[in-house]
MMTF fields as JSON, N, C-alpha, C and O atoms, coordinates in Angstrom:
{
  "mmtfVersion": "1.0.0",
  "mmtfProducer": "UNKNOWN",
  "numBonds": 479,
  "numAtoms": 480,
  "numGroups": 120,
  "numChains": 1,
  "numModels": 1,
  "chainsPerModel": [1],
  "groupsPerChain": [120],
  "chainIdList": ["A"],
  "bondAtomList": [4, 2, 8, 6, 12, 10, 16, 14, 20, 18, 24, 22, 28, 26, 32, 30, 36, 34, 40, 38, 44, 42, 48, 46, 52, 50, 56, 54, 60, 58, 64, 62, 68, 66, 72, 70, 76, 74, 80, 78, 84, 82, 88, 86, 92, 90, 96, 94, 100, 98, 104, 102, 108, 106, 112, 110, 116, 114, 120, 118, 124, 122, 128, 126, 132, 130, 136, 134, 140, 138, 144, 142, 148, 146, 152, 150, 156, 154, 160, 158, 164, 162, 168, 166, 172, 170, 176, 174, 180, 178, 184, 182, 188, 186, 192, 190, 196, 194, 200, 198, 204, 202, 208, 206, 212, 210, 216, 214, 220, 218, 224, 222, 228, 226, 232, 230, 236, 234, 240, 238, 244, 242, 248, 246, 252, 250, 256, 254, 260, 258, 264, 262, 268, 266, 272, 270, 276, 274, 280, 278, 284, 282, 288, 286, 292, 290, 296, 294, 300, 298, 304, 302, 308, 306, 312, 310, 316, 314, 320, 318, 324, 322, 328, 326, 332, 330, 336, 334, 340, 338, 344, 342, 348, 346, 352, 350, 356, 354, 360, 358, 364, 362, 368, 366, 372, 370, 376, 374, 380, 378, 384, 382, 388, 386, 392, 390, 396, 394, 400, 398, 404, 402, 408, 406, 412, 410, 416, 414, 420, 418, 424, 422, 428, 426, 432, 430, 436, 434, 440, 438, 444, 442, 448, 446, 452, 450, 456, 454, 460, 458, 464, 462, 468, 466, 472, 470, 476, 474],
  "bondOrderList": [1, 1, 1, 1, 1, 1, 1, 1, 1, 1, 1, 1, 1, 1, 1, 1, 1, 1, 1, 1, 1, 1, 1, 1, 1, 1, 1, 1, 1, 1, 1, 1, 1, 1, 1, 1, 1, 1, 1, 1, 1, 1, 1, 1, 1, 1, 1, 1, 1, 1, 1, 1, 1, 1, 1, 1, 1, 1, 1, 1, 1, 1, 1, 1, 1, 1, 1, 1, 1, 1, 1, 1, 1, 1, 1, 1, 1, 1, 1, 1, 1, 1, 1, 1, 1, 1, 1, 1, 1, 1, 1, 1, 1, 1, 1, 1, 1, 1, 1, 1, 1, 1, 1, 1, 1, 1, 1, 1, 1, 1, 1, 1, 1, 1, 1, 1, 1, 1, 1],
  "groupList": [{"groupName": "UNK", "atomNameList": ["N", "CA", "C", "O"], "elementList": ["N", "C", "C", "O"], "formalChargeList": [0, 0, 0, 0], "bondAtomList": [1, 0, 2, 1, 3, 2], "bondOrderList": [1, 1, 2], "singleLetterCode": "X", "chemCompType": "L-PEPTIDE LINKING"}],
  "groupTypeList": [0, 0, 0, 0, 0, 0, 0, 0, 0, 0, 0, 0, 0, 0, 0, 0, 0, 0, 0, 0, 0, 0, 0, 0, 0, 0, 0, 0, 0, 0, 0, 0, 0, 0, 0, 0, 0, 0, 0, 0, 0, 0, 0, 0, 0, 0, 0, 0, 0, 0, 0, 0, 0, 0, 0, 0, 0, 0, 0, 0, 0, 0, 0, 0, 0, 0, 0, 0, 0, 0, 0, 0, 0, 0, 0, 0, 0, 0, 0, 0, 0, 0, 0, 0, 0, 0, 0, 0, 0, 0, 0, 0, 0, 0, 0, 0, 0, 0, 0, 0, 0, 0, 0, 0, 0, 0, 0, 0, 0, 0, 0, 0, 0, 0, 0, 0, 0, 0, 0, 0],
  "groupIdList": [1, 2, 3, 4, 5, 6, 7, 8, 9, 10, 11, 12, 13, 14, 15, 16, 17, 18, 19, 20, 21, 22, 23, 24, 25, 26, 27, 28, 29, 30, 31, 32, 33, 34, 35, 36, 37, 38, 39, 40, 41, 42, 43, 44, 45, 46, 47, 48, 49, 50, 51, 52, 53, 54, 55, 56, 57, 58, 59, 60, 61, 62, 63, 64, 65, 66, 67, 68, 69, 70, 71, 72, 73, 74, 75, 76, 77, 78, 79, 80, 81, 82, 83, 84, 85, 86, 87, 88, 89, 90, 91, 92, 93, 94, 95, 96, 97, 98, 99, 100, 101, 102, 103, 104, 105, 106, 107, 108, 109, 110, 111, 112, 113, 114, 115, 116, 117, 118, 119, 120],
  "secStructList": [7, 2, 2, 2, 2, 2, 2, 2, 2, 2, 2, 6, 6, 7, 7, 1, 7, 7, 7, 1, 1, 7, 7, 7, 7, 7, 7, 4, 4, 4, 7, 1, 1, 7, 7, 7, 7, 7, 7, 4, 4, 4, 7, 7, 2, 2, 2, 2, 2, 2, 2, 2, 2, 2, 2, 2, 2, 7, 1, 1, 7, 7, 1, 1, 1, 2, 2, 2, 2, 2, 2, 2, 2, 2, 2, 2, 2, 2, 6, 6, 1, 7, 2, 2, 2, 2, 2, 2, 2, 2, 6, 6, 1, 7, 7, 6, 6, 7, 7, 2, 2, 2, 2, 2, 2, 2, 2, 2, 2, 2, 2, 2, 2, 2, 2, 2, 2, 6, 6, 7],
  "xCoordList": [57.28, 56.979, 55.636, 54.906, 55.336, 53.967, 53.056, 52.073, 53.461, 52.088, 51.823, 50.983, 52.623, 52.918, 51.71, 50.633, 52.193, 51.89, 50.07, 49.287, 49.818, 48.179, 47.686, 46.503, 47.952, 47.412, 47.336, 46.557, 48.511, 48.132, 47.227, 46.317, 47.171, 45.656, 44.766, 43.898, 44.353, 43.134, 42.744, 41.534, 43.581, 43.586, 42.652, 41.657, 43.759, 42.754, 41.834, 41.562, 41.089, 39.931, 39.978, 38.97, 41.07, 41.178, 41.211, 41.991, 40.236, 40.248, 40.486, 40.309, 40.965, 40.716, 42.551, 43.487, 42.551, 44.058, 45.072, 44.91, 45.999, 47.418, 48.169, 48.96, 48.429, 49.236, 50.316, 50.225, 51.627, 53.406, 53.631, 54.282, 53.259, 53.408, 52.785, 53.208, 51.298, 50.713, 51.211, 51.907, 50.885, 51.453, 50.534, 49.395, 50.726, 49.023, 49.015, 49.844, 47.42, 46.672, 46.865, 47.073, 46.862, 47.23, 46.449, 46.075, 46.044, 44.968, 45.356, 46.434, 44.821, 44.556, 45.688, 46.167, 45.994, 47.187, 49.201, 50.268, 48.599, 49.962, 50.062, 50.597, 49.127, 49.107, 50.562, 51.443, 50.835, 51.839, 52.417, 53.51, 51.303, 50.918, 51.41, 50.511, 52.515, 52.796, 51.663, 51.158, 51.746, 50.279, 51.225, 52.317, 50.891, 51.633, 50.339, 49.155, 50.788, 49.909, 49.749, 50.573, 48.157, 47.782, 48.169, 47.855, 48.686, 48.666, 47.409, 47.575, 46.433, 45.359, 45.621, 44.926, 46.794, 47.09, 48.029, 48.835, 47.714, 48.169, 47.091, 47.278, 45.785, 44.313, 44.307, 43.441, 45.568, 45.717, 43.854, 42.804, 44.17, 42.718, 42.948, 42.028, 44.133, 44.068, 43.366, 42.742, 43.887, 42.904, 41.856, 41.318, 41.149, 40.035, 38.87, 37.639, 39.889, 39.045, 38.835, 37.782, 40.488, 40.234, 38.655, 37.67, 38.855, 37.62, 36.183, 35.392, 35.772, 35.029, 34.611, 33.417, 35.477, 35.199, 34.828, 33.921, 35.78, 35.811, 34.305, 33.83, 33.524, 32.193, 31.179, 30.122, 31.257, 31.023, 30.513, 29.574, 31.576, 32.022, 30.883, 30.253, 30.748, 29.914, 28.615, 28.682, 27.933, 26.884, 25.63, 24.424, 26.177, 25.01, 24.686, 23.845, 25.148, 25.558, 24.621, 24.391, 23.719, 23.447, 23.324, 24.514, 22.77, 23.481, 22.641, 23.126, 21.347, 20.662, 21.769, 21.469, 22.672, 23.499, 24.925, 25.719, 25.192, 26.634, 27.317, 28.508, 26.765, 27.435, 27.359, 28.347, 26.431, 26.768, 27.752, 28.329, 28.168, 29.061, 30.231, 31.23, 30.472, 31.591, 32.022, 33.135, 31.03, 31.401, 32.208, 33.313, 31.012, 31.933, 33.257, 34.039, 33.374, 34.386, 35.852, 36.866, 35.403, 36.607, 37.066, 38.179, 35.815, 36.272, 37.221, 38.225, 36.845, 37.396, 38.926, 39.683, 39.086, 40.489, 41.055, 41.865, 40.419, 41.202, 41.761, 42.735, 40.889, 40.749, 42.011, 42.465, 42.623, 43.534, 43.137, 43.747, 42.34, 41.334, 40.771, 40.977, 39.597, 38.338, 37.416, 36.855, 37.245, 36.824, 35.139, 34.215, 35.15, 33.968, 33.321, 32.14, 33.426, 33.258, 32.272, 31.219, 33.127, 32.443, 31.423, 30.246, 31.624, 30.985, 29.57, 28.583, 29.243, 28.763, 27.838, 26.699, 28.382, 27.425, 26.603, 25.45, 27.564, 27.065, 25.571, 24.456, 26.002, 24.282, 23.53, 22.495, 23.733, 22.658, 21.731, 20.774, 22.192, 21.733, 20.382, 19.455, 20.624, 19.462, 19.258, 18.187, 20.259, 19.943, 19.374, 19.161, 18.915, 18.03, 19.184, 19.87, 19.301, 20.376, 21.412, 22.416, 21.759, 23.308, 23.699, 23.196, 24.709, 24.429, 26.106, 26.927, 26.117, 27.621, 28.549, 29.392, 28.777, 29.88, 30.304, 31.443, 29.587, 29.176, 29.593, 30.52, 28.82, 29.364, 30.877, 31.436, 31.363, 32.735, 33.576, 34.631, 33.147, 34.309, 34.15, 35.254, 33.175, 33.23, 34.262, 34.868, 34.124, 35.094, 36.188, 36.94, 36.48, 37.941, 38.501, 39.654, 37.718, 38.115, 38.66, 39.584, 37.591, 37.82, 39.334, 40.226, 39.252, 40.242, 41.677, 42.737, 41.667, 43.071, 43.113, 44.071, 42.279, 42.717, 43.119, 43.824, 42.541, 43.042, 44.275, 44.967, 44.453, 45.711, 47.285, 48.368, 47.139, 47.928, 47.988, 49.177, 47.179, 47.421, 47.983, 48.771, 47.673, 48.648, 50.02, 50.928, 50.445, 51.747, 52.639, 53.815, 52.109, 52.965, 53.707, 54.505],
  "yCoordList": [-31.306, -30.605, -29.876, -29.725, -29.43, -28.572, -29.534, -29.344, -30.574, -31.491, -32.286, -33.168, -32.094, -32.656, -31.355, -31.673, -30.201, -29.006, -28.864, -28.323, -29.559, -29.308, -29.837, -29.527, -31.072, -32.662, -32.592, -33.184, -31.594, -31.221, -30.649, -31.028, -29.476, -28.627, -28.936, -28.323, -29.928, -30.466, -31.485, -31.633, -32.243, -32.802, -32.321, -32.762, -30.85, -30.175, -29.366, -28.724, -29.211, -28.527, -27.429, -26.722, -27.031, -25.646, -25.996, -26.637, -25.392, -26.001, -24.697, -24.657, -23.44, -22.399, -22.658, -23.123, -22.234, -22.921, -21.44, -20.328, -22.009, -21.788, -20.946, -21.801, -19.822, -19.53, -19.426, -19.299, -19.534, -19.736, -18.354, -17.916, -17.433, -15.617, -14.494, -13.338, -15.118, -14.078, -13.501, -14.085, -11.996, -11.001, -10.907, -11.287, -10.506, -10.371, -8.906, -8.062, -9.024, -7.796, -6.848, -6.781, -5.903, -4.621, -3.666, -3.481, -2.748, -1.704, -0.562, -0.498, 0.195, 1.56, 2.433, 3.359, 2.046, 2.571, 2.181, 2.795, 0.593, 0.114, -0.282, -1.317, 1.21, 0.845, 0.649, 1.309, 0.098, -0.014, 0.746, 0.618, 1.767, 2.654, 4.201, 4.619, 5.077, 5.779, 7.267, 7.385, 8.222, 9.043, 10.023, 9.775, 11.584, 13.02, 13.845, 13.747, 14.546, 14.607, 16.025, 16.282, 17.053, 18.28, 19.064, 18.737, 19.921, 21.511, 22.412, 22.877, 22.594, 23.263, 24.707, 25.426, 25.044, 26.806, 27.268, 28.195, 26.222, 26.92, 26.848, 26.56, 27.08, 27.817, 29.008, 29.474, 30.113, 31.011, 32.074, 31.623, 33.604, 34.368, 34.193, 34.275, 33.988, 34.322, 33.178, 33.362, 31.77, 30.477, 30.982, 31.446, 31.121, 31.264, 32.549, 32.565, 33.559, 34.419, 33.537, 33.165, 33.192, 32.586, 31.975, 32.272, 30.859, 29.389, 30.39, 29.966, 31.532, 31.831, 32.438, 32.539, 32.795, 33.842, 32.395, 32.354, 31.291, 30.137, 29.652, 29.452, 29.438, 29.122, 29.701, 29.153, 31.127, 32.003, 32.012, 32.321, 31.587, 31.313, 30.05, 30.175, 28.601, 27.829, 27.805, 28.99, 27.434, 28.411, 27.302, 27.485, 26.222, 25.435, 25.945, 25.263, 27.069, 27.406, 28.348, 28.526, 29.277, 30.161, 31.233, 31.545, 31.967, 32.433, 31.75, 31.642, 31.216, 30.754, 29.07, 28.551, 28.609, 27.371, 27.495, 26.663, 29.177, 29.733, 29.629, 29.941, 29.258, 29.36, 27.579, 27.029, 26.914, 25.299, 24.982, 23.933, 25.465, 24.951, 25.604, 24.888, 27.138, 27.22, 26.756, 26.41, 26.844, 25.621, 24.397, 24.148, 23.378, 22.186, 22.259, 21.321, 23.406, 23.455, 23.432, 22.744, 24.687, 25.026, 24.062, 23.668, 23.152, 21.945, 20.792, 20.284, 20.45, 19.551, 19.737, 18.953, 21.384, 21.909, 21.309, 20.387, 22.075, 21.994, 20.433, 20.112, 19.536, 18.103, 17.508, 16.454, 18.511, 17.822, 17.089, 16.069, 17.515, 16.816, 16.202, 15.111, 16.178, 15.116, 15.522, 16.616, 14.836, 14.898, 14.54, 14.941, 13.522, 13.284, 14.025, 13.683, 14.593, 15.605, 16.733, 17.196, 17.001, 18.44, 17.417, 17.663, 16.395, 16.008, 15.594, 15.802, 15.004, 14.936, 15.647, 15.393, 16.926, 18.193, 18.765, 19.198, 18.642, 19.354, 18.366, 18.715, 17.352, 16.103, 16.269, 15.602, 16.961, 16.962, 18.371, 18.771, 18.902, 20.438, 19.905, 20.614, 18.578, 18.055, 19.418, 20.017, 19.685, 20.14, 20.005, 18.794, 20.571, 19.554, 19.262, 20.198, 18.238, 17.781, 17.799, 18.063, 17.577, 17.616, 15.78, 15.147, 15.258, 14.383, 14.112, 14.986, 12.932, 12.279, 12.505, 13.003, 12.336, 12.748, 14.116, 14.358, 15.118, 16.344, 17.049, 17.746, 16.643, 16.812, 16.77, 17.648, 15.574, 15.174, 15.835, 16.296, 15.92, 17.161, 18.662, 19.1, 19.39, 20.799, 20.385, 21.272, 19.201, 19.017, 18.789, 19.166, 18.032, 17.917, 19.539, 19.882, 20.33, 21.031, 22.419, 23.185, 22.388, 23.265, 23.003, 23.824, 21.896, 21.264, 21.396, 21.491, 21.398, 21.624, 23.0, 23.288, 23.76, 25.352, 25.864, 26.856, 24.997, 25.519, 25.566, 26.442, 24.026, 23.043, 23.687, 23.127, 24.776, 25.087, 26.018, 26.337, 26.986, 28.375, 27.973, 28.787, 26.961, 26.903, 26.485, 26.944, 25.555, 25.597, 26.657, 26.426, 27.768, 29.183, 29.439, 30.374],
  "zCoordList": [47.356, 48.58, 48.471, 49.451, 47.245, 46.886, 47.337, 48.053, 46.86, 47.022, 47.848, 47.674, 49.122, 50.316, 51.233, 51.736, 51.222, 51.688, 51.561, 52.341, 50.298, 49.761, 50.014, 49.877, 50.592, 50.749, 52.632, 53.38, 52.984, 54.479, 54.584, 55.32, 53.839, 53.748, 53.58, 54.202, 52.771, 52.731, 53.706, 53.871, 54.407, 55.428, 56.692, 57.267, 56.847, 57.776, 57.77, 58.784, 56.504, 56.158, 55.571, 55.582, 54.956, 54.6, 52.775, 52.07, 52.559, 50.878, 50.089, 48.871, 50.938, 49.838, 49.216, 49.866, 47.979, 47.156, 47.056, 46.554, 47.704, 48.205, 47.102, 46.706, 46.354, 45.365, 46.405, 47.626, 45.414, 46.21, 46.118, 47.066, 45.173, 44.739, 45.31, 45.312, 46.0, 46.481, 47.424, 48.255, 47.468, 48.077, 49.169, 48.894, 50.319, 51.396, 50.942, 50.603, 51.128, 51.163, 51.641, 52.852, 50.93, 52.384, 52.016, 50.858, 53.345, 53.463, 52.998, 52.408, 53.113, 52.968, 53.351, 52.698, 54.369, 55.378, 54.573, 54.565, 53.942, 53.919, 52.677, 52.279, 51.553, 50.159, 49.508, 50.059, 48.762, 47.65, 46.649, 46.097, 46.449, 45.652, 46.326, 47.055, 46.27, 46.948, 45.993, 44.876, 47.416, 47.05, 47.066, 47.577, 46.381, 47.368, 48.212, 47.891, 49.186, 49.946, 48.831, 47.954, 49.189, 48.278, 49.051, 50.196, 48.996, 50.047, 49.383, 48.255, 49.939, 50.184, 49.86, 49.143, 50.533, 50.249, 49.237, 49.311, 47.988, 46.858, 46.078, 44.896, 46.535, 46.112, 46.304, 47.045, 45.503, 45.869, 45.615, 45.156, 46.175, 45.696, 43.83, 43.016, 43.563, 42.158, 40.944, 39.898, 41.785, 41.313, 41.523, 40.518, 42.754, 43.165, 42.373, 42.382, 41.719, 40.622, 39.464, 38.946, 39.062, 37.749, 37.813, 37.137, 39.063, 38.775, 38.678, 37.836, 39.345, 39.083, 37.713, 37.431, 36.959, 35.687, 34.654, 33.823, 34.972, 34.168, 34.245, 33.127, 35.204, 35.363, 35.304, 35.615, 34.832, 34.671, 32.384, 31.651, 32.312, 30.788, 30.223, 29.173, 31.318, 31.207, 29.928, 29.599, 29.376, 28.844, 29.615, 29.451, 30.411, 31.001, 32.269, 32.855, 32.958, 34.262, 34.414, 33.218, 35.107, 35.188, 36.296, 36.34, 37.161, 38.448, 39.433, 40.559, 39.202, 39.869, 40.473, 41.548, 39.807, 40.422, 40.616, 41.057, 40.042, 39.778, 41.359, 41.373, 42.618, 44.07, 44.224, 44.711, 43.889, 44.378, 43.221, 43.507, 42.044, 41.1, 41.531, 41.47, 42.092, 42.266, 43.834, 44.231, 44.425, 45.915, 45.882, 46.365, 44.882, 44.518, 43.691, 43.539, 43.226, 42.128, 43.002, 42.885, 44.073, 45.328, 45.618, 45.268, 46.744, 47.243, 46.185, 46.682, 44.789, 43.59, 44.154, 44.726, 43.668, 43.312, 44.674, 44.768, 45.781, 47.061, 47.258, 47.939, 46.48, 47.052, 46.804, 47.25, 45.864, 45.087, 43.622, 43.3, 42.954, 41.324, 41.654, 41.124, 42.734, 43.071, 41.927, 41.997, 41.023, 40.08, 40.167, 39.459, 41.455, 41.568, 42.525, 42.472, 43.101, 43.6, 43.085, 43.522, 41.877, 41.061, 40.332, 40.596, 39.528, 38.659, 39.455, 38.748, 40.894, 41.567, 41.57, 41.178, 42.165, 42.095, 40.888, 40.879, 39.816, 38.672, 38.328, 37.943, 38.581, 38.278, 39.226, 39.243, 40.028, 41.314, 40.939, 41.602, 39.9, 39.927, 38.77, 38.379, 38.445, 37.476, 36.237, 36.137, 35.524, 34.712, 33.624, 33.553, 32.552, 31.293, 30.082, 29.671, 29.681, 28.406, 29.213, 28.55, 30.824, 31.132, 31.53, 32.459, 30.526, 30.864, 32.059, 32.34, 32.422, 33.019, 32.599, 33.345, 31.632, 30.472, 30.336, 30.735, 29.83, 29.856, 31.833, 32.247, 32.292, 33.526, 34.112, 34.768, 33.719, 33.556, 32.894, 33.331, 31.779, 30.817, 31.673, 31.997, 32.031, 32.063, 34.228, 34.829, 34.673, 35.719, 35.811, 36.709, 34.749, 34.198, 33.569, 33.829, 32.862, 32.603, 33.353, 33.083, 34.497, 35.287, 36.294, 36.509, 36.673, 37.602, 36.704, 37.322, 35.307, 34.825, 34.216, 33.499, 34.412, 34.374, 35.733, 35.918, 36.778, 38.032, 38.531, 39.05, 38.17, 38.054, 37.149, 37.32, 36.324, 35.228, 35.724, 35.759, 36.341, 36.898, 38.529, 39.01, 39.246, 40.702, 40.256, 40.949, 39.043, 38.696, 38.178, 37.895, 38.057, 37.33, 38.585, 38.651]
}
Protein backbone atom coordinates (compact mmCIF):
# COMPACT_ATOMS: atom_id res chain seq x y z
CA UNK A 1 0.00 0.00 0.00
CA UNK A 2 3.12 2.37 0.83
CA UNK A 3 4.14 1.97 -2.46
CA UNK A 4 1.00 2.30 -4.17
CA UNK A 5 0.46 5.76 -2.17
CA UNK A 6 4.21 7.12 -3.48
CA UNK A 7 3.89 6.13 -6.91
CA UNK A 8 0.44 8.26 -6.71
CA UNK A 9 2.46 11.07 -5.51
CA UNK A 10 4.78 11.17 -7.82
CA UNK A 11 2.36 10.78 -10.45
CA UNK A 12 0.92 13.98 -9.53
CA UNK A 13 3.88 16.04 -8.95
CA UNK A 14 4.38 16.16 -5.48
CA UNK A 15 7.94 14.81 -4.91
CA UNK A 16 8.47 16.12 -1.40
CA UNK A 17 8.68 12.34 0.68
CA UNK A 18 5.84 11.28 2.81
CA UNK A 19 7.05 10.06 6.48
CA UNK A 20 3.92 7.59 7.97
CA UNK A 21 5.06 9.30 11.83
CA UNK A 22 5.23 12.80 11.21
CA UNK A 23 3.47 14.87 13.49
CA UNK A 24 2.21 18.41 11.70
CA UNK A 25 3.76 21.35 12.77
CA UNK A 26 2.41 23.42 15.18
CA UNK A 27 2.84 27.12 16.11
CA UNK A 28 3.45 29.07 18.74
CA UNK A 29 -0.05 29.06 19.95
CA UNK A 30 -0.48 25.11 19.77
CA UNK A 31 3.06 24.32 21.28
CA UNK A 32 3.49 20.83 22.74
CA UNK A 33 5.62 22.06 25.17
CA UNK A 34 3.44 23.26 28.13
CA UNK A 35 4.80 26.87 29.56
CA UNK A 36 3.71 28.45 33.31
CA UNK A 37 2.63 31.74 32.89
CA UNK A 38 5.19 34.50 35.46
CA UNK A 39 3.21 36.64 37.87
CA UNK A 40 5.03 39.91 37.70
CA UNK A 41 3.92 40.87 41.36
CA UNK A 42 6.03 38.62 43.15
CA UNK A 43 8.89 41.34 42.33
CA UNK A 44 8.23 42.16 45.66
CA UNK A 45 10.11 46.02 47.04
CA UNK A 46 12.17 43.43 48.88
CA UNK A 47 13.58 41.55 45.51
CA UNK A 48 13.76 44.78 44.15
CA UNK A 49 16.37 46.08 47.14
CA UNK A 50 18.01 42.86 47.21
CA UNK A 51 18.75 43.20 43.04
CA UNK A 52 20.00 46.49 43.70
CA UNK A 53 22.63 45.94 46.60
CA UNK A 54 23.53 42.66 44.41
CA UNK A 55 24.70 45.01 41.47
CA UNK A 56 25.92 47.14 43.50
CA UNK A 57 28.48 44.24 44.77
CA UNK A 58 29.41 43.80 40.81
CA UNK A 59 33.10 45.02 40.69
CA UNK A 60 32.49 45.53 36.64
CA UNK A 61 29.51 47.87 37.36
CA UNK A 62 29.98 51.31 38.28
CA UNK A 63 27.30 54.15 39.00
CA UNK A 64 27.82 55.70 35.82
CA UNK A 65 25.74 52.11 34.21
CA UNK A 66 24.39 51.12 37.82
CA UNK A 67 20.45 52.41 36.39
CA UNK A 68 20.64 50.62 32.68
CA UNK A 69 21.94 47.35 34.61
CA UNK A 70 19.49 47.56 37.23
CA UNK A 71 16.67 48.48 34.57
CA UNK A 72 17.52 45.46 32.52
CA UNK A 73 17.99 43.45 35.53
CA UNK A 74 14.09 44.42 36.73
CA UNK A 75 12.76 43.74 33.40
CA UNK A 76 15.08 39.88 33.27
CA UNK A 77 13.46 39.08 36.72
CA UNK A 78 10.01 40.43 35.82
CA UNK A 79 10.32 38.45 32.45
CA UNK A 80 10.27 35.53 34.21
CA UNK A 81 14.62 34.61 33.68
CA UNK A 82 14.99 36.42 30.29
CA UNK A 83 18.30 35.87 30.45
CA UNK A 84 18.79 37.52 27.28
CA UNK A 85 17.54 40.30 28.12
CA UNK A 86 20.05 41.30 30.93
CA UNK A 87 22.87 39.70 29.11
CA UNK A 88 21.83 41.92 26.19
CA UNK A 89 22.16 44.95 28.02
CA UNK A 90 25.13 44.25 29.99
CA UNK A 91 27.12 44.00 26.19
CA UNK A 92 25.61 47.01 25.06
CA UNK A 93 27.24 48.99 27.93
CA UNK A 94 30.58 47.94 25.79
CA UNK A 95 32.52 47.53 28.68
CA UNK A 96 36.41 46.84 28.50
CA UNK A 97 37.38 42.89 29.17
CA UNK A 98 33.46 42.15 29.46
CA UNK A 99 33.04 39.39 27.45
CA UNK A 100 29.44 37.07 26.49
CA UNK A 101 30.17 34.66 28.82
CA UNK A 102 31.05 36.93 31.62
CA UNK A 103 27.97 38.81 30.80
CA UNK A 104 25.98 35.65 31.04
CA UNK A 105 27.25 34.48 34.35
CA UNK A 106 26.84 37.91 36.36
CA UNK A 107 22.80 37.36 34.51
CA UNK A 108 22.37 34.12 35.48
CA UNK A 109 23.53 35.07 38.65
CA UNK A 110 21.51 37.84 39.38
CA UNK A 111 18.23 36.17 38.08
CA UNK A 112 18.81 33.20 40.67
CA UNK A 113 19.35 35.40 43.69
CA UNK A 114 16.20 37.01 42.70
CA UNK A 115 14.63 33.82 41.93
CA UNK A 116 15.60 32.21 45.62
CA UNK A 117 14.51 35.26 47.46
CA UNK A 118 10.73 35.39 45.51
CA UNK A 119 10.54 31.63 46.60
CA UNK A 120 10.90 32.28 50.56
Amino acid sequence: MWIFSKLMSVIKGDTRPKTANAAPAKGRAGSAVPTVRFDPKRVTEAVKVDLKNNIKKIKEFDESNFEKVYEASLQSVSRGRDLGVLTAAIMDLKLPDMTKRRAGEIALSLNNKATALMKR
